[in-house]
C-alpha positions in Angstrom: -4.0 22.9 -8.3 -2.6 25.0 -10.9 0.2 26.3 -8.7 0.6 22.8 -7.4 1.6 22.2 -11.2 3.8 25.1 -11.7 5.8 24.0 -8.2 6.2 20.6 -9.4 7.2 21.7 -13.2 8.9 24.4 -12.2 11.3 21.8 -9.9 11.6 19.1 -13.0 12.6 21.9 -15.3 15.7 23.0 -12.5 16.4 19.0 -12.3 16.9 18.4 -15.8 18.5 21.3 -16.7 20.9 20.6 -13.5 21.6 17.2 -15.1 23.1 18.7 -17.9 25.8 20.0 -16.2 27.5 16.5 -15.7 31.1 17.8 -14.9 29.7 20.7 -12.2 28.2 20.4 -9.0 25.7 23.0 -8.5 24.8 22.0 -4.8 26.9 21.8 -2.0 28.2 18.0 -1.3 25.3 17.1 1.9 22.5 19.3 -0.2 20.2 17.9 -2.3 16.6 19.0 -4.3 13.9 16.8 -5.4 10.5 16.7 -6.9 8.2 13.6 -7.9 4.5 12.4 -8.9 2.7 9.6 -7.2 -0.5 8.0 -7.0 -2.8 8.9 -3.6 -4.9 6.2 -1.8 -7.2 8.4 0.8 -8.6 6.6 3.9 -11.3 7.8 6.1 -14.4 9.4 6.7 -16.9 12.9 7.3 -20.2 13.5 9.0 -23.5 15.8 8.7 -25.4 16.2 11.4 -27.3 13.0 11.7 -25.3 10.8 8.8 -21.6 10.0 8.0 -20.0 8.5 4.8 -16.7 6.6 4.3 -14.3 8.1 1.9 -14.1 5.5 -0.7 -12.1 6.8 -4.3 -8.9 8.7 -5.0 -8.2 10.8 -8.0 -5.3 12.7 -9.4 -1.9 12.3 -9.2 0.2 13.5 -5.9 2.8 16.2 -6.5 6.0 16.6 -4.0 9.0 19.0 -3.9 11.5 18.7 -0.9 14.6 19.8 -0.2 17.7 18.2 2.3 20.5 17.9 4.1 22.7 14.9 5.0 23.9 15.4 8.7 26.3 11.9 7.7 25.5 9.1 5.6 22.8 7.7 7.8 20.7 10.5 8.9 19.3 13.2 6.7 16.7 16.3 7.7 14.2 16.9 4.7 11.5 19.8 4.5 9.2 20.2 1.4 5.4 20.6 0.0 3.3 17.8 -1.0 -0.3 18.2 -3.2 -2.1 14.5 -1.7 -5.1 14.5 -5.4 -8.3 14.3 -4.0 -10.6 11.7 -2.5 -14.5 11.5 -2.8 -17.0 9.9 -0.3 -20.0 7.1 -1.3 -22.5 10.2 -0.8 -24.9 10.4 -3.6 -24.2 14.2 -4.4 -20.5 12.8 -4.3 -18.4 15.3 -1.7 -14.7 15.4 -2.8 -11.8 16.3 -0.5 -8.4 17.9 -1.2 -5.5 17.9 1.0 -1.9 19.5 0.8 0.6 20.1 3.3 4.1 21.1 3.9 6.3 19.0 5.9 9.4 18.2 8.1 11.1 14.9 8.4 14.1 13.0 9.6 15.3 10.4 7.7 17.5 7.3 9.1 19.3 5.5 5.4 20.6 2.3 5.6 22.9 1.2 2.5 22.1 -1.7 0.5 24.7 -1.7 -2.0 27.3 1.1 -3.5 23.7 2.5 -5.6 21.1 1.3 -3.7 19.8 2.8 -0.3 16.8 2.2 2.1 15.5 4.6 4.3 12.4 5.2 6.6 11.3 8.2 7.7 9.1 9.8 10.3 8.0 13.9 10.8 4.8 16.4 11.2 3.0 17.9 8.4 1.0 20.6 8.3 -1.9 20.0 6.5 -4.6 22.1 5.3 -7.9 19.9 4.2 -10.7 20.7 2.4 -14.3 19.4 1.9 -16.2 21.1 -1.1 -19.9 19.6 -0.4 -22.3 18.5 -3.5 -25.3 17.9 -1.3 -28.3 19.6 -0.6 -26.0 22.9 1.3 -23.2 23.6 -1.3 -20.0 24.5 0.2 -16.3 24.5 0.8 -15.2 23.8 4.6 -11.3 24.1 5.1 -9.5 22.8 8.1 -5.7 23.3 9.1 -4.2 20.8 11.4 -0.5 19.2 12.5 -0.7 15.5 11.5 2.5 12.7 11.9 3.6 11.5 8.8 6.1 8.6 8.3 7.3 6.7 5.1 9.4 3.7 3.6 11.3 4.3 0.6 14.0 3.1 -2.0 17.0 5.4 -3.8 18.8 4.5 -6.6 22.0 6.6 -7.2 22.3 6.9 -11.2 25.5 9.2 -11.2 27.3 11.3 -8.4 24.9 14.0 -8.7 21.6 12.3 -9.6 19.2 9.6 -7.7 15.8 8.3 -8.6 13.9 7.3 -5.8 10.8 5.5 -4.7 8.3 6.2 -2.0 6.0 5.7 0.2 4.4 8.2 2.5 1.6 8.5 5.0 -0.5 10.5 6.5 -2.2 10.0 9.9 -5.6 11.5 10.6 -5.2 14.6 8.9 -8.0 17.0 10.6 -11.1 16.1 12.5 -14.4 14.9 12.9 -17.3 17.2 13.4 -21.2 17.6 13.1 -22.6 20.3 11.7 -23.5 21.0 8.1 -20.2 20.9 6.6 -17.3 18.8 7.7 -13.9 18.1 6.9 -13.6 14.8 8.4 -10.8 12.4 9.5 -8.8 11.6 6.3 -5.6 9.5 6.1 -3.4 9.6 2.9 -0.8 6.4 1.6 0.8 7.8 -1.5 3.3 6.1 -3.8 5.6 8.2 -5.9 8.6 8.3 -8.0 10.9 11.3 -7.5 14.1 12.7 -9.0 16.8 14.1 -6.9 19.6 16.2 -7.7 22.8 16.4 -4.7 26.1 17.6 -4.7 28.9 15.6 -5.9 28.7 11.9 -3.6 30.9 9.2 -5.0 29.8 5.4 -4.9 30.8 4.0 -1.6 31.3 0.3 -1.3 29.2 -1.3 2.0 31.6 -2.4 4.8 31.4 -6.4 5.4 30.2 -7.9 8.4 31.8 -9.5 11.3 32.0 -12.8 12.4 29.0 -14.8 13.3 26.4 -17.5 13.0 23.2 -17.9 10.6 21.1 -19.5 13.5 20.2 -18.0 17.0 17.5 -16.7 18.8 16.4 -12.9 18.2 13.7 -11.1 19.5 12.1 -7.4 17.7 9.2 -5.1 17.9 7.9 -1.9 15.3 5.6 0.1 14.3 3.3 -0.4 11.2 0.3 1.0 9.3 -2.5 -1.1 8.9 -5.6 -0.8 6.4 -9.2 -2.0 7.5 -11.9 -3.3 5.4 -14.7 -4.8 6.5 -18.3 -4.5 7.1 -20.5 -4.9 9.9 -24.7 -5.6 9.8 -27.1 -4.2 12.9 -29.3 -7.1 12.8 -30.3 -9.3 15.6 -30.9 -12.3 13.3 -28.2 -14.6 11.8 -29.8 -14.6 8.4 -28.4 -10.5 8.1 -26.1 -11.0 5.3 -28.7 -11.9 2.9 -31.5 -9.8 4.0 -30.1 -6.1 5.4 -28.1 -3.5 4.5 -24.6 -3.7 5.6 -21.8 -0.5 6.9 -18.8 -0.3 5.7 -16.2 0.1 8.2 -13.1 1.2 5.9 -10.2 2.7 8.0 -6.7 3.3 8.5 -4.4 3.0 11.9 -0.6 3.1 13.5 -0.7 0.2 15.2 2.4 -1.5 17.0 3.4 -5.5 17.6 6.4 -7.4 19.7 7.9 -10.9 18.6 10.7 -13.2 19.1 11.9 -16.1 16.8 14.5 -18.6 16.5 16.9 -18.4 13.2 17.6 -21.7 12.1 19.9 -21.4 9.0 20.1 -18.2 6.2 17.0 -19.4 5.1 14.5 -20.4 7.6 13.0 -19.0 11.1 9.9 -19.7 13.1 8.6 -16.9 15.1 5.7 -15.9 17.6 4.5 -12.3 18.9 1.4 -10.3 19.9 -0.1 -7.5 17.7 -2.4 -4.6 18.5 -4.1 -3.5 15.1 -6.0 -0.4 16.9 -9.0 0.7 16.7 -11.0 1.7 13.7 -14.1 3.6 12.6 -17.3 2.5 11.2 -18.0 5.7 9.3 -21.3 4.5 7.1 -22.5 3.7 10.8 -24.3 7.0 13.2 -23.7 7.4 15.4 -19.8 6.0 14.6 -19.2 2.0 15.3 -15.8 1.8 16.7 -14.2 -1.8 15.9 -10.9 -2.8 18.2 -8.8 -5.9 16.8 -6.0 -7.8 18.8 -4.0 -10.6 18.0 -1.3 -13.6 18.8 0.5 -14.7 15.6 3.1 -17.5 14.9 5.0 -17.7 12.0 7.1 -19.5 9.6 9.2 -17.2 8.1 11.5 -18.0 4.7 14.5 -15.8 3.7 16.4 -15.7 0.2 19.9 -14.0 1.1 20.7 -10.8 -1.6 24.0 -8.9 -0.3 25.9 -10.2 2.9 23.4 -7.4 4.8 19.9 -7.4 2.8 17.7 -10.4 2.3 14.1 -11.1 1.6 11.8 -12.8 3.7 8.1 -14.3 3.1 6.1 -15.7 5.9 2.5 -17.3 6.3 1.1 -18.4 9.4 -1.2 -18.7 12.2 -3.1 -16.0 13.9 -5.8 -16.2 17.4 -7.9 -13.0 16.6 -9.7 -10.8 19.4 -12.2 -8.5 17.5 -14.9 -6.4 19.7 -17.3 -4.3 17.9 -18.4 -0.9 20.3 -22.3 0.0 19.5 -22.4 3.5 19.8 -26.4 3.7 19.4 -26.6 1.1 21.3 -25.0 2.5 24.4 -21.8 1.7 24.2 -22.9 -2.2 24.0 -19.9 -4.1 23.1 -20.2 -7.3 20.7 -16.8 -9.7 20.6 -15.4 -12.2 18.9 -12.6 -14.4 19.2 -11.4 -16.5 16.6 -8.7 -18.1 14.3 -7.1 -17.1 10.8 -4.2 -17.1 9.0 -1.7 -14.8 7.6 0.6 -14.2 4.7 3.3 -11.7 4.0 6.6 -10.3 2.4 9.7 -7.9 3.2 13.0 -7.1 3.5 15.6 -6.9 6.2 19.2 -5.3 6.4 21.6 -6.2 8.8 22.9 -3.0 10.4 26.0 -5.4 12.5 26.0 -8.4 13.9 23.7 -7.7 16.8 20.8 -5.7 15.0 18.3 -5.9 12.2 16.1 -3.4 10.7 12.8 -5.4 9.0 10.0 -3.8 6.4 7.5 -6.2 6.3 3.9 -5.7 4.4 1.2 -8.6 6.0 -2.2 -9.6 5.2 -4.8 -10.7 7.8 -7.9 -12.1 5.9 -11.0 -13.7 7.4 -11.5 -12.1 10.7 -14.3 -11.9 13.0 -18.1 -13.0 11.3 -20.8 -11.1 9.9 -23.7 -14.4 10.6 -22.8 -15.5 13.5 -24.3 -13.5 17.0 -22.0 -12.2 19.1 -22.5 -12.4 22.3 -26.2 -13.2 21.7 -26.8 -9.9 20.2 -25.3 -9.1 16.9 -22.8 -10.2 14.8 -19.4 -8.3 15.5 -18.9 -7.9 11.6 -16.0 -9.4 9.3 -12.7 -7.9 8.0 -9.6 -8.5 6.2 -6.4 -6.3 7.6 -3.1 -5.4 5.5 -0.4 -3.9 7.2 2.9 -2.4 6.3 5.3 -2.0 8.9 9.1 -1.2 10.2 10.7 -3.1 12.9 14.0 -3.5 14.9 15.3 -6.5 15.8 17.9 -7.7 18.4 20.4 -10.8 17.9 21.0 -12.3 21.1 23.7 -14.5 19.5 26.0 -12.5 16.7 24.4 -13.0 13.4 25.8 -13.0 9.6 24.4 -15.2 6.8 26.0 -17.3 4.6 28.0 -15.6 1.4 25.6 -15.2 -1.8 26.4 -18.3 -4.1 27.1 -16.6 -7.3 25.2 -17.9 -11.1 27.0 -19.5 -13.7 26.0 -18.0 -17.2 23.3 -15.5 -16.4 21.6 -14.0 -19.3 18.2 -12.2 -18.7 18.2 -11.1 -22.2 15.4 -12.7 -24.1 11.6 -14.4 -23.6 10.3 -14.9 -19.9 6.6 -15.8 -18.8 5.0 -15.6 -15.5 2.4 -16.7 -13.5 1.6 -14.8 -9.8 -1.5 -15.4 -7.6 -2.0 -12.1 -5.1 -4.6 -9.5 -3.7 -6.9 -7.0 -5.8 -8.1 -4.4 -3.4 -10.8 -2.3 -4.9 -12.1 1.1 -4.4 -14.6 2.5 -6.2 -18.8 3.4 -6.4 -21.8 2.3 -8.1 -23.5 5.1 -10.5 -26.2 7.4 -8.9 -27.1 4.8 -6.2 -24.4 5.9 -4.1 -23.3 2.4 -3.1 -19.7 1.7 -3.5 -17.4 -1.2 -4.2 -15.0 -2.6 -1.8 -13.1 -5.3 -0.4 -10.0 -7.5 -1.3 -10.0 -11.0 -3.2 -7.9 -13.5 -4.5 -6.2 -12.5 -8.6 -4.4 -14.3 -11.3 -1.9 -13.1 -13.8 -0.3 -15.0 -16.5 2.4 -12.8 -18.3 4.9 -13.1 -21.4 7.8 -10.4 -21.8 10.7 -9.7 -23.8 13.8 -8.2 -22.1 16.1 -6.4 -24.8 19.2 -5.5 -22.4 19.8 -5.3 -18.5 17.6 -2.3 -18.7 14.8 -2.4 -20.9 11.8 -4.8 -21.7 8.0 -5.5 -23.0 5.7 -7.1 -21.5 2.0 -8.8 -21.8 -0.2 -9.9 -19.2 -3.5 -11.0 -18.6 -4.8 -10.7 -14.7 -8.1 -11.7 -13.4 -9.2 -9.2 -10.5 -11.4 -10.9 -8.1 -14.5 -9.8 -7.3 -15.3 -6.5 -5.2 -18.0 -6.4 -2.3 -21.0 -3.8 -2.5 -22.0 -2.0 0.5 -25.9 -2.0 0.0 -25.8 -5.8 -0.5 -23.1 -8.6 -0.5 -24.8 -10.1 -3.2 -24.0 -7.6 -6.0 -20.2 -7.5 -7.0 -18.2 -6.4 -9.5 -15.5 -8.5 -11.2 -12.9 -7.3 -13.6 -10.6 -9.1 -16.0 -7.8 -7.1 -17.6 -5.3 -7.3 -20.3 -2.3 -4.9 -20.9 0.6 -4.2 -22.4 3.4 -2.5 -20.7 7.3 -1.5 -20.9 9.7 -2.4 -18.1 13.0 -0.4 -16.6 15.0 -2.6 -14.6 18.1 -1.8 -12.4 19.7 -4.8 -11.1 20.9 -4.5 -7.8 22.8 -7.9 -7.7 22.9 -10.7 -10.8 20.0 -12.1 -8.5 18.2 -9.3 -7.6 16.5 -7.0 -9.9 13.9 -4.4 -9.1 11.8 -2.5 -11.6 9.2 -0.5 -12.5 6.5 -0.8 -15.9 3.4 1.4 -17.5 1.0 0.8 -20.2 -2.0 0.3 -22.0 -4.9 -2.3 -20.6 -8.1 -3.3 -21.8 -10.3 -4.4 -19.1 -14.0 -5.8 -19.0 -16.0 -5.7 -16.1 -19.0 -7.7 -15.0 -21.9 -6.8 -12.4 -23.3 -9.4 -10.6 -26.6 -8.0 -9.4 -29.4 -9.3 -7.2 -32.3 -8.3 -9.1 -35.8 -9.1 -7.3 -33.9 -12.3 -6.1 -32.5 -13.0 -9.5 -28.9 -12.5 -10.1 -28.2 -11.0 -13.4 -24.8 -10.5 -14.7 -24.2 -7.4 -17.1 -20.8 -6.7 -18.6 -18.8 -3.8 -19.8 -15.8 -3.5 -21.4 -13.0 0.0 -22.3 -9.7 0.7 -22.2 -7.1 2.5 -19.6 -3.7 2.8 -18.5 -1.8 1.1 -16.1 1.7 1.4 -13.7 3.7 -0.7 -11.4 6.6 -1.7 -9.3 8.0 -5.2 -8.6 11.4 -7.1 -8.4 12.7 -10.4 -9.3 14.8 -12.8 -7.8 16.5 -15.2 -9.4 16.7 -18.9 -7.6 19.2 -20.4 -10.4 20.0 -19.5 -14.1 16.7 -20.1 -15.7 13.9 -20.0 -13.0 13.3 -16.9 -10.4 10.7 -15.2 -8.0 8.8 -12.3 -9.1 6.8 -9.7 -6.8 4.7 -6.9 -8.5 2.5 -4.2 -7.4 -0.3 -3.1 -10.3 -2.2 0.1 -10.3 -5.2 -0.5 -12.4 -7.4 2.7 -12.7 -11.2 3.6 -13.9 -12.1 0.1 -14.5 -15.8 0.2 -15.1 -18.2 3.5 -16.3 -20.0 5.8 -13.9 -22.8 6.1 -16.3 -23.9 2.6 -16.5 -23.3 -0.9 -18.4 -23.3 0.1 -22.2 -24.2 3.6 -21.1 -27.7 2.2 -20.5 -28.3 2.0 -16.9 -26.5 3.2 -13.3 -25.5 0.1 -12.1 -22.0 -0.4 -13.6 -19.8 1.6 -11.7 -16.4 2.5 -11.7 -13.4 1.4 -9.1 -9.7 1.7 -9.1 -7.6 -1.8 -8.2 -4.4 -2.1 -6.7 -3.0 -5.5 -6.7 -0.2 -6.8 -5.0 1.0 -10.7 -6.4 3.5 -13.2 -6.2 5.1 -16.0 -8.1 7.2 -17.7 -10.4 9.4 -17.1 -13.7 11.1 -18.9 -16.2 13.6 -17.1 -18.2 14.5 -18.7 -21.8 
């Protein structure tokens, strides 16, 4: 880790000194450097001989350094290192797991305005893993492997020779399963990162318009996405199994691929249909390992707010007919299914690469799937999940497409008080004391927030958000819940005078409650502490006084290891990511 450190400082100390030099290019035009820190999310699982455990916390920060090359202004080759943090598994002698890797990508950029510019990303890294063991046979087991890695990410040109950009990467089953005493395991990374870049001289270049076309037509697209399991399964052959057994967690992450078609009626409204395959995941608190294999038909109603002549945003909720089918792997191969009906929420972003093709990010959420009381099949129950995915498509216009022109506001001024109110997903991750049971699961949260912006640039904000409640893998009775208040800044870079990304840290103060079933008594015990906090989100504004707002929240450490009020194990300790949405009124 310490040379980790000295890579990435040693890389910020060349950037900034570099950006002194305002009137020289040190790097050839096409060339450009970069280093950055992120926050890791680690995915998977390991297993010992006869047991396995899900990999259920992340800690430390991720460290990258890269360098590139622009072959022209839409492709781009990019090598570099990355340090991933570490991860720990729900074991009670609390393994931990390290990852690193060095990498090579291609990059395809598509420009959003004369600053801003998308791009995705897809490559191999080569990843050396490591499993240092706290059980019972102390150890470290290392294992070297050459994993995909792919990526979506943001760039912000501040001058001709700097850019700040945002990211996210992932990494896809990064080394391998095995028995044995020690084990490496299957581990996948998601890692989100601001990173500073210094190029050779690149002037702003104005996007070229669009030709002529209609805002309505039929279109049809298809992609590639990453989704993220949770759910939980119970071997029980009685209905009752959620109140009276021990459940697995089945906690996973999967490239998955899907194929629509849709019909554009206006700039701001589509219906479309298509068919998904979410893969197949592992049940890793499960041995021998549960595999769980998801399917599904989707139709959609699908709302776009028009930014720049190419890029738009785009919500959608709709209807999903689910296939789930649980394989039981101590059970010889026996197979429980279910089929069944849910819905489905999500947001994104498209860009209009001409008037016959669309590229679309899109991040959707499946709740509600399959059932963890009802039999399947006259056997078990199949288990439940919820499914987010985040994903990169292509789509095809049959007739040419162009939106209508932006209407531009009269009088904007974002100067001064706003409040807030957005209702979104808390996903936690985290463990229970020395019991070794851990929190997961996604639920419903509510934030209410007053700010102050100054300038363009620069703001304050307060905000109180209520988390949800998390689900324990021992017993779905006992949850945690956490409440949180902070106080953050805000940097904002308007992209258009309706469209304003930006990006906040902080202070919070958080209280957490454990609701525990007690000898059929459930007691609720509270902690409270302080932390820190960092996010990303965006407004949009609808007219001069009221807008959209999207945000996503890292909330760390919520909760102690060592117990409510230091007194007992049972209070636990989980990180939250929360993704919202709502409204604001600027005054």
């Amino acid at each position: 880790m310490n040379k980790n450190r000295f890579l990435l400082g040693a890389s910020l100390l060349v950037l900034a000194t570099s950006a002194s030099y305002a009137d020289e290019s040190l790097l050839p035009k096409d060339l450009y450097i970069g280093a950055g820190i992120g926050i890791p999310k680690f995915s998977g699982g390991e297993a010992e001989s006869a047991a396995a455990d899900a990999v259920i916390g992340s800690e430390g920060a991720t460290l990258k350094a890269f360098v590139g090359y622009n072959i022209n202004p839409h492709f781009a080759i990019e090598g570099g290192f990355i340090s991933m943090g570490k991860g720990h598994d729900d074991d009670q002698f609390y393994d931990t797991f390290e990852a690193k890797a060095w990498e090579l990508n291609a990059l395809g950029r598509v420009p959003l305005t004369s600053q801003f510019t998308s791009y995705g990303k897809i490559g191999a890294a080569f990843v050396t893993s490591k499993l240092v063991d706290g059980g019972g046979d102390p150890g470290i087991d290392k294992k070297r492997s050459a994993d995909l890695t792919v990526g979506l990410g943001l760039d912000y040109q501040m001058d001709e020779n700097l850019t700040l950009r945002a990211a996210w990467d992932h990494y896809e089953e990064m080394a391998g399963i095995h028995g044995g005493t020690k084990a490496t395991g299957v581990l996948n990374n998601d890692s989100v990162s601001l990173n500073l870049i210094l190029h050779g001289d690149r002037p702003f270049e104005e996007v070229a318009p669009l030709g002529q076309g209609s805002d309505s037509g039929f279109y049809v697209g298809g992609g590639l996405a990453v989704a993220d399991f949770d759910g939980r399964i119970c071997d029980e052959s009685d209905a009752g199994c959620e109140n009276q057994n021990p459940e697995n967690e089945a906690q996973d992450t999967e490239m998955t691929w899907q194929g629509f078609f849709g019909y554009q009626y206006n700039s701001y409204l589509a219906v479309e249909a298509g068919y998904r395959d979410l893969g197949q995941y592992m049940v890793y608190e499960d041995y021998p390992l549960d595999t769980i294999d998801l399917t599904m038909w989707n139709a959609d109603l699908v709302g776009t707010l028009p930014v720049t002549e190419r890029f738009a945003l785009l919500g959608k909720a709709g209807l999903v007919k689910y296939s789930m089918t649980r394989t039981d792997m101590d059970q010889s191969n026996r197979r429980y299914k279910d089929n069944g009906y849910s819905y489905s929420v999500g947001l994104g972003a498209s860009y209009q690469i001409d008037n016959q093709f669309s590229l679309r990010a899109n991040y959707d959420f499946y709740p509600d799937l399959g059932n963890i009381t009802k039999l399947a099949d006259g056997l078990e129950p199949v288990g439940e999940a919820s499914v987010s995915v985040l994903g990169l498509n292509l789509m095809y216009h049959i007739s040419p497409m162009r939106r209508e022109d932006v209407t531009p506001l009269q009088n904007v001024d974002n100067d001064g008080i706003y409040v807030a109110g957005t209702i979104g997903l808390s996903e936690y991750n985290g463990f229970e004391g020395a019991s070794s049971d851990y929190d997961t699961g996604r639920d419903l949260s509510y934030q209410a927030i007053i700010g102050y912006q100054f300038n363009e640039t620069y703001g304050i904000e307060a905000a109180y958000a209520d988390l949800g409640k998390s689900v324990d893998d021992d017993n779905s009775n006992e949850r945690a819940e956490a409440a949180v208040g902070s106080l953050s800044a805000t940097y904002s870079i308007p992209m258009t005078e309706r469209f304003v990304p930006f990006a906040k840290a902080g202070l919070t103060a958080w209280q957490v409650g454990r609701e525990q079933d007690d000898a059929g008594a459930n007691v609720v015990e509270r902690d409270k502490g302080t932390g820190w906090t960092v996010g990303l989100g965006a407004k949009y504004a609808l007219n001069e006084s009221f807008g959209l707002r999207a945000n996503w929240d890292f909330l760390p450490n919520l909760g102690r290891e060592s117990g409510v009020n230091q007194s007992v194990d049972d209070s636990g300790k989980s990180d939250v990511h929360n993704i919202s949405l709502g409204l604001y009124k600027q005054f």
